[in-house]
C-alpha positions in Angstrom: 46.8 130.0 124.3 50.0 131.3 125.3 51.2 127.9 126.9 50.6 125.8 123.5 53.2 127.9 122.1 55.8 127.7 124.4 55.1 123.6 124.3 55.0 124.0 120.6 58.8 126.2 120.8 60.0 123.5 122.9 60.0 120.6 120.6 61.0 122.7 117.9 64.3 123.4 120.0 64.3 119.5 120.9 64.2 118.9 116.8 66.8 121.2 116.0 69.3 119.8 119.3 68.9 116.5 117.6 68.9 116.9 114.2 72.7 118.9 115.2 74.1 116.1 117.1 73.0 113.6 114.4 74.7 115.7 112.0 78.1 115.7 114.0 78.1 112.2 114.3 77.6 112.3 110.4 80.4 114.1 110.1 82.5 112.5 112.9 82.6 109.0 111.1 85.3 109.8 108.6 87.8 111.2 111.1 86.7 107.7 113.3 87.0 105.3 110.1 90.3 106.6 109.3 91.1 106.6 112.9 90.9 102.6 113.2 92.1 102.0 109.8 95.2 103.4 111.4 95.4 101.1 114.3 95.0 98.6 112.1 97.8 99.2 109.9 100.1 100.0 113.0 99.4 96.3 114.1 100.0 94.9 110.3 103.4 96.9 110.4 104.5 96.2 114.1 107.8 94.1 114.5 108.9 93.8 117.5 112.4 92.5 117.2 115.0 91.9 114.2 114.9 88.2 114.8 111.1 87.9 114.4 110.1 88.4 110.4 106.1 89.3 109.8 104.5 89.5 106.8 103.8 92.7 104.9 100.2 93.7 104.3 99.6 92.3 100.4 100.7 95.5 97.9 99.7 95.3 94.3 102.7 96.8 93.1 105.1 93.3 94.7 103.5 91.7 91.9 105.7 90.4 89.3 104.5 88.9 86.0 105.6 89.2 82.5 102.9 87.9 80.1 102.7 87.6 76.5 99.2 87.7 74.6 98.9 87.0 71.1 95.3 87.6 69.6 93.9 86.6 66.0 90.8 87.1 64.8 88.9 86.5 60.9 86.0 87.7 59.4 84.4 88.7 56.3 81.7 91.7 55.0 79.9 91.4 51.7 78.2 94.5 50.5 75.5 93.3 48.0 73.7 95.7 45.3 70.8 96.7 47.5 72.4 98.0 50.5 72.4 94.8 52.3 75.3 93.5 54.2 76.1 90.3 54.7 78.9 89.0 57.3 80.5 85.4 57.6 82.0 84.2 61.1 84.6 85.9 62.8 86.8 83.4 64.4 88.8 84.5 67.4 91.9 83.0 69.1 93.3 84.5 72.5 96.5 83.0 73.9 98.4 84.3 76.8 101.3 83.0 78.3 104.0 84.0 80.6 104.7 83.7 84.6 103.4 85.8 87.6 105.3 85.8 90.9 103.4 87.5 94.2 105.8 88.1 97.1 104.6 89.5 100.6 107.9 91.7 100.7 110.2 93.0 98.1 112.7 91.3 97.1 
């Protein structure tokens, strides 16, 4: 009787070894994701010489546009005696224009 607990204490202990080191890895992938995104940036920014020109990594905020957007719309509502409603087609017109310039650097 006495030796079915100890086997039954054991893999308890084995569950609880296991279930920690899954839990560390759990909580080691952040610091490992943000430890690669970093290498990868580091290569991205690397220049190795004045007379060599790479690329930037694409920012949103080298975008340049200047838009205009003009928008018209119709419609009509009739309220009739009863309580009923009655609508007629809404017509709808959406016109943008304008130029957008993406650069890789700042100008």
């Amino acid at each position: 009787m006495l030796r079915l607990k100890k086997t039954g204490q054991s893999t308890a202990e084995y569950a609880i070894v296991i279930g920690l080191v899954i839990a560390a890895a759990v909580a080691m992938q952040v610091y490992v994701k943000r430890g690669i995104q970093a290498k990868i940036r580091g290569v991205v920014d690397y220049q190795p010489d004045a007379n060599t020109t790479i690329l930037k990594q694409y920012e949103p905020y080298y975008s340049l546009s200047e838009m205009d957007t003009v928008r018209t719309s119709a419609g009509t509502t009739n309220t009739t005696a009863g309580g009923g409603v009655v609508r007629g087609t809404v017509v709808e017109t959406t016109r943008r224009t304008g130029n957008q310039k993406t650069t890789a650097v700042p100008e």
